[in-house]
C-alpha atoms as one frame of an Amber mdcrd trajectory, in Angstrom:
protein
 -44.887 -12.732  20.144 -42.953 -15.799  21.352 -40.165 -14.438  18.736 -39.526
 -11.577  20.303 -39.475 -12.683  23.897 -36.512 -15.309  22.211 -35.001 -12.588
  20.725 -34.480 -10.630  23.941 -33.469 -13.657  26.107 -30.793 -14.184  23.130
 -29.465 -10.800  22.826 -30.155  -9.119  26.020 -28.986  -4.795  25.759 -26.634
  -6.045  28.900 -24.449  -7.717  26.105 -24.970  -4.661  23.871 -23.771  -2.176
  27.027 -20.196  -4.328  27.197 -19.654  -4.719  23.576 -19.858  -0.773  22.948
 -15.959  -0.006  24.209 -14.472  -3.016  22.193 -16.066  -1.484  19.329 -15.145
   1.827  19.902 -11.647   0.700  20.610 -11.584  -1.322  16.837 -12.423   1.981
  14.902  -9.693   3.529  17.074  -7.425   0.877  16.331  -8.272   1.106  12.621
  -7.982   5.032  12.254  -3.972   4.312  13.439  -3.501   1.748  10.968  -5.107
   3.803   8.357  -2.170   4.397   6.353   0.974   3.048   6.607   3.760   5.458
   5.018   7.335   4.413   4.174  10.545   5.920   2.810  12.521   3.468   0.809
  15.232   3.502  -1.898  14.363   0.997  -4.531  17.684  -0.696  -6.456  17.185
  -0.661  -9.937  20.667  -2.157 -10.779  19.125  -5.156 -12.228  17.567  -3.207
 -14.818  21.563  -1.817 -16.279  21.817  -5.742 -17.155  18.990  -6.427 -19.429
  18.766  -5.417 -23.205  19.186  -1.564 -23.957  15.508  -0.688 -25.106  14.174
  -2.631 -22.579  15.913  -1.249 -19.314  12.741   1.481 -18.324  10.236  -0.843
 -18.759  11.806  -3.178 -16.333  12.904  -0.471 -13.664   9.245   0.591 -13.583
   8.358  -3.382 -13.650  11.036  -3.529 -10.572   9.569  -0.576  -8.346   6.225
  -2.429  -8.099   7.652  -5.594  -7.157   9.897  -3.735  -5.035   7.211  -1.976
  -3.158   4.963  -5.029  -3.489   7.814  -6.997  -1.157   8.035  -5.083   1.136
   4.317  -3.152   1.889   3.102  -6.947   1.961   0.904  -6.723  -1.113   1.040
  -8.070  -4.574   2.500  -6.087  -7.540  -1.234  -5.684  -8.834  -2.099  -3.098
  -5.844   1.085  -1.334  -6.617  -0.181   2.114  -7.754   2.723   4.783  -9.066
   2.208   8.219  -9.471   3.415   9.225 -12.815   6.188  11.360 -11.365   7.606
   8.210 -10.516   7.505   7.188 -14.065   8.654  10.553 -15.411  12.202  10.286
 -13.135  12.605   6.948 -14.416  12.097   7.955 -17.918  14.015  11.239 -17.392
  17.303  10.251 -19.295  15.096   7.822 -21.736  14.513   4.016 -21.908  18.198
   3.162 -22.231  19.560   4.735 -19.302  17.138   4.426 -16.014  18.413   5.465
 -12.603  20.284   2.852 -10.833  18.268   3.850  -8.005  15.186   6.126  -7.115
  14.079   7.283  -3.315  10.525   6.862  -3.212   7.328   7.512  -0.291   4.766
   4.590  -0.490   1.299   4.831   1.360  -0.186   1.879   2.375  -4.399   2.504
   2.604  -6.729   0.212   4.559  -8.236  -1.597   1.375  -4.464  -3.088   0.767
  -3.806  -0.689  -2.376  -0.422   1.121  -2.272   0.380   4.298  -3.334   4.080
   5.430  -4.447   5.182   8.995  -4.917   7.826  11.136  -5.106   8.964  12.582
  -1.314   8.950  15.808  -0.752  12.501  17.241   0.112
């Protein structure tokens, strides 16, 4: 029983009391930052001056670096919806857009999402 009479001159429920509203206010906090949505326009220039059958591949490849830069993750939690891919692929692999508006969602457990806005 000498435990538990440590245990509640350690912890008292005083502490407990004053720690409630700083917790309360951390979940609050984190249900703002929940997701993080931008509207960017992602350049895909770079991809008109590299090899003919090779220019979709690297637009896509570009988006998720792209999107990587500037939501602060790396390229691996990039995820694109595949009506992303389908209006880079539109006119085929030699001809990609030489840019492409795009919504990304940024979700508390880093991963990014990108889409196609809605007009």
């Amino acid at each position: 029983m000498g435990d538990a009479a440590h245990l509640e001159e350690v912890h008292p429920s005083s502490q407990e009391a004053s720690l409630a509203p700083q917790l309360s206010q951390k979940v609050i906090d984190l249900a703002e930052e929940e997701k993080k949505e931008r509207l960017l326009t992602v350049p895909l220039r770079y991809a008109h001056n590299q090899p003919r059958t090779k220019r979709a591949d690297i637009a896509v490849s570009s988006v998720k670096v792209f999107v990587g830069k500037h939501m602060k993750v790396p390229r691996e939690k990039v995820w694109m919806d595949p009506a992303v891919n389908e209006v880079i692929w539109a006119r085929g692999r030699q001809k990609p857009p030489s840019k492409i508006k795009i919504r990304a969602e940024k979700f508390p457990d880093g991963l990014v999402e990108v889409s196609i806005p809605e007009e």
